[in-house]
C-alpha positions as CSV (number, residue, x, y, z in Angstrom):
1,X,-10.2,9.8,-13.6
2,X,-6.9,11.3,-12.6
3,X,-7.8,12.7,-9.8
4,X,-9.2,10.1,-8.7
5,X,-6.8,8.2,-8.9
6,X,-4.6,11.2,-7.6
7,X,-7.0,11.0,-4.1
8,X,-6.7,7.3,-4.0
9,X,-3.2,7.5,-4.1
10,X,-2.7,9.9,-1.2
11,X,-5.3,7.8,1.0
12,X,-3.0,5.0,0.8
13,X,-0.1,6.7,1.4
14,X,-1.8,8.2,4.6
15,X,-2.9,5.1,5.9
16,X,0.6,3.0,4.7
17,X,2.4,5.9,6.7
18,X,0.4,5.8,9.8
19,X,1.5,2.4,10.3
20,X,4.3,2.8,9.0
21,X,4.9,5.7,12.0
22,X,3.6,3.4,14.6
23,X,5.4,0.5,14.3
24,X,8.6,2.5,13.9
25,X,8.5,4.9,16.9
26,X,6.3,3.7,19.5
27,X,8.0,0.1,21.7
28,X,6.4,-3.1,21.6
29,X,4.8,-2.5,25.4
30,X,3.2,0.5,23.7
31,X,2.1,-0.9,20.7
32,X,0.8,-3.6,22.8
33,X,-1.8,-1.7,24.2
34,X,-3.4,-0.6,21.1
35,X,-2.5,-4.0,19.1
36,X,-2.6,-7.1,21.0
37,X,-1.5,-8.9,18.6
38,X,1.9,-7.0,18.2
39,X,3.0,-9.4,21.0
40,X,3.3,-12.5,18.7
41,X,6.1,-10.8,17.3
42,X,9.7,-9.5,17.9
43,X,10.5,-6.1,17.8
44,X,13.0,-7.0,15.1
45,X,10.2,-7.5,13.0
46,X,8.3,-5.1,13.6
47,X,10.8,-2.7,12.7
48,X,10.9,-4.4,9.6
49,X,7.2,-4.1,9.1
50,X,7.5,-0.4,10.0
51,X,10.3,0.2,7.4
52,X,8.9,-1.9,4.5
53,X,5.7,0.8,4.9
54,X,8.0,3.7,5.2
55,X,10.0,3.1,1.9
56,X,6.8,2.3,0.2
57,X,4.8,4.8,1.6
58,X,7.4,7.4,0.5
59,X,7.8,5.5,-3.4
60,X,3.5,5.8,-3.2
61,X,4.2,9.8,-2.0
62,X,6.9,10.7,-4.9
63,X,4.8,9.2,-7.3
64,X,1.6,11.0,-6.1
65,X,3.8,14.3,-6.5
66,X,4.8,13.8,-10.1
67,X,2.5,12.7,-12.3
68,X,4.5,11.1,-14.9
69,X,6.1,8.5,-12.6
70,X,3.0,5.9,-13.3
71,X,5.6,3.3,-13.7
72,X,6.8,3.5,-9.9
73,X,3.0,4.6,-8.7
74,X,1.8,0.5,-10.3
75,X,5.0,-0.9,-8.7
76,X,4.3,0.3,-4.9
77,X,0.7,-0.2,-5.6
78,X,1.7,-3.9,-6.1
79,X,3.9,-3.9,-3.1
80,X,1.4,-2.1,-1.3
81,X,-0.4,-5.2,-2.3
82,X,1.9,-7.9,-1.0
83,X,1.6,-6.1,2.1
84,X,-2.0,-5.7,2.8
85,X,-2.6,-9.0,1.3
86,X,-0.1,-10.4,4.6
87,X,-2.2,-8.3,6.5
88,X,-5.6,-9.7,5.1
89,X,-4.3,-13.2,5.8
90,X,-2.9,-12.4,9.1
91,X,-6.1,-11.3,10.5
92,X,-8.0,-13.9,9.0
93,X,-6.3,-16.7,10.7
94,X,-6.9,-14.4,14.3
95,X,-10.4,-13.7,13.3
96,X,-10.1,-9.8,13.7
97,X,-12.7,-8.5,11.5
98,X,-11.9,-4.6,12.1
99,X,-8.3,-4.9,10.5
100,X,-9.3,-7.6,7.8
101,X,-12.1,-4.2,6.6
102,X,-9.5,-1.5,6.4
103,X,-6.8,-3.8,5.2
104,X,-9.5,-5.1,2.4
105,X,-10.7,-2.0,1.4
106,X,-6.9,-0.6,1.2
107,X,-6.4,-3.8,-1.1
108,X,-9.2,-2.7,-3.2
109,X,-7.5,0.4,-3.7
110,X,-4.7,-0.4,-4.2
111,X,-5.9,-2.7,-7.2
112,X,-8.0,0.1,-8.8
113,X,-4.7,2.1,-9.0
114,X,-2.8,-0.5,-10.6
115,X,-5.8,-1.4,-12.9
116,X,-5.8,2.4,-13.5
117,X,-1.9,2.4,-15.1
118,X,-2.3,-1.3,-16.4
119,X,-4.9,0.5,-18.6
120,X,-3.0,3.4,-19.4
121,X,0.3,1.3,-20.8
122,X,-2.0,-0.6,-22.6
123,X,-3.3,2.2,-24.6
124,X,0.5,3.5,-25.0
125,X,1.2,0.3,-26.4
126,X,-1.6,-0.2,-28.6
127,X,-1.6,3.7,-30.5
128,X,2.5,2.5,-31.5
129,X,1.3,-0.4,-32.7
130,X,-1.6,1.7,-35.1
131,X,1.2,3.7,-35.7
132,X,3.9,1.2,-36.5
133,X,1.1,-0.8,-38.8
């Protein structure tokens, strides 16, 4: 289950970087061409959007790397989450069906990781509490 979760982990990271990478490096007439809808907003905010998924695609990498950082691996998976679930709402509204898929299959993953550590502080908590009792 580890390593699954370990492969999961490293998906989204690839993925959160890519975008990350594009929105950061590549101008809006550029980005334009590729995504349309990159025009409704200011490049302000897309560098924003570009450095929100760099910080958390790095947090997502470090904690990949070291295995007993599970504590910051839940936390970027949940702002990984806030993130994607803009996304999913975003393309929604626009009715772009191809971005709402990846962005809902990233969500997915990014709740099995979460569930995964959820799950795995629960047990840490429940053996002290045998152990206290």
């Amino acid at each position: 289950m580890k390593i699954a979760v370990l492969i999961i982990q490293f998906l989204i990271t690839a993925k959160v970087a890519e975008t990350a990478i594009l929105a950061l490096l590549f101008s809006k007439e550029k980005l334009y061409v590729q995504f349309p809808f990159s025009k409704e907003f200011s490049t302000r905010s897309l560098k924003y959007f570009g450095w929100a998924n760099a910080a958390s695609a790095l947090a997502m990498l470090i904690a990949s790397l070291f295995f007993n950082w599970n504590l910051l691996a839940g936390v970027t998976a949940i702002a990984i989450s806030f993130l994607l679930l803009a996304a999913i709402i975003y393309h929604s509204f626009r009715r772009e069906y191809f971005g709402l898929s990846v962005n809902v299959i990233l969500l997915s993953c990014c709740i099995f990781v979460v569930y995964n550590y959820a799950m795995h502080y629960t047990q840490i908590a429940y053996s002290i509490y045998q152990y206290a009792y």
